[in-house]
Structure formats: structure tokens, C-alpha cells
C-alpha positions in Angstrom: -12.5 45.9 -44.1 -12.3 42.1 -42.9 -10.8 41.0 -39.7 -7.6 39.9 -41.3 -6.9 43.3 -42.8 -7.5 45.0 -39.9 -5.2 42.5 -37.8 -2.5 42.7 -40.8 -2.3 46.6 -40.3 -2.1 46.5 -36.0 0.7 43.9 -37.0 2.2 46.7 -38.9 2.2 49.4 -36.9 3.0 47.3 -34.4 6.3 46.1 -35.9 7.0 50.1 -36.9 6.8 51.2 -33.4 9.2 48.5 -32.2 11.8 48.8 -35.1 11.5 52.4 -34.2 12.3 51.7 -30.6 15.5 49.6 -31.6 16.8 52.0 -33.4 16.8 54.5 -31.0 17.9 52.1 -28.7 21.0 50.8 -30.7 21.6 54.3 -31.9 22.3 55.7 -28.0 24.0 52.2 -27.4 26.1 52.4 -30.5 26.8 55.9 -29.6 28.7 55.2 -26.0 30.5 52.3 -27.1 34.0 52.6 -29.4 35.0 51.8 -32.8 36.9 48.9 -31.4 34.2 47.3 -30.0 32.2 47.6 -33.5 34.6 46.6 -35.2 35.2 43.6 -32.8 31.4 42.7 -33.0 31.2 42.5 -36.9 34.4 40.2 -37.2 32.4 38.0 -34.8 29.3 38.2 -36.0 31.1 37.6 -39.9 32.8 34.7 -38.6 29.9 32.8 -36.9 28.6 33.4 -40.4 31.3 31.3 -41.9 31.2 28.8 -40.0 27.5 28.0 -39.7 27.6 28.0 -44.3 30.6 25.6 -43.3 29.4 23.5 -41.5 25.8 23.6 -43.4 27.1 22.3 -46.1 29.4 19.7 -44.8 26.2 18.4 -43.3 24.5 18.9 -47.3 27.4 17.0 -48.5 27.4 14.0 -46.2 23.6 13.6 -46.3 22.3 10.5 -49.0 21.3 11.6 -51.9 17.8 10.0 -51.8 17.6 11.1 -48.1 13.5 11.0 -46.7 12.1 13.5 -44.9 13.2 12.3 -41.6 16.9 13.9 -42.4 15.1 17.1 -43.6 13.4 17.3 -40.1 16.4 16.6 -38.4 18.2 19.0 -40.0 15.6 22.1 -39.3 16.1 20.8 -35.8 19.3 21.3 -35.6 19.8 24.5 -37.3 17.1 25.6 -34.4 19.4 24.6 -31.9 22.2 25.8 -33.4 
């Protein structure tokens, strides 16, 4: 096997092992919280979701047509800080 196989599959398990740990984690945190709060913390997390396609394509919408790649960068930049 090369190098970058081998380093593919450590990424793997890797990535199992921690998705693993997260679920048991959220599972026991999920577990001792109520359906209030869940409920609570999908409306929010759906809402931040609206308004971040709002606003990303007011800012689609408002950018030149023949825009260069300066706006493009500027763009990635802000949707990082966002």
C-alpha cells in the first residue's frame, strides 16, 4: 500500500472513532435535557438558516454582473466570518 492509502485509512478510522464519541456524547446530553429545549434549539438553528440564504442572496443580487474575482474572495471572506 502507498503512504497516501495508509494515511487515507488512519483518517478514517480516525473520523469513526470521533463520530462515535459524539454520538454517545449528544445521545447522554440529549437524554437529560427536555423536549422544550430541542424543540427551542431546532427553531433556532432553522432560523439562522433563513436568514444566512437571505441575506446570501441579497448579497448575489446586489453584486455586478461581470463582478472579478476580488468580490468572489470577498465574499468567501465573509461567509467565514459570518
Amino acid at each position: 500500500m502507498s503512504r497516501n492509502t495508509v494515511l487515507q485509512l488512519i483518517a478514517a478510522v480516525i473520523t469513526i472513532a470521533v463520530l462515535a464519541v459524539l454520538h454517545q456524547g449528544l445521545d447522554w446530553f440529549l437524554s437529560k435535557t427536555s423536549i422544550d429545549f430541542m424543540v427551542g434549539v431546532f427553531v433556532g438553528m432553522a432560523l439562522i438558516l433563513l436568514v444566512w440564504i437571505y441575506e446570501d442572496r441579497k448579497e448575489r443580487r446586489s453584486r455586478p454582473v461581470g463582478g472579478g474575482r476580488g468580490a468572489e474572495q470577498q465574499s468567501v471572506r465573509h461567509t467565514i466570518d459570518l
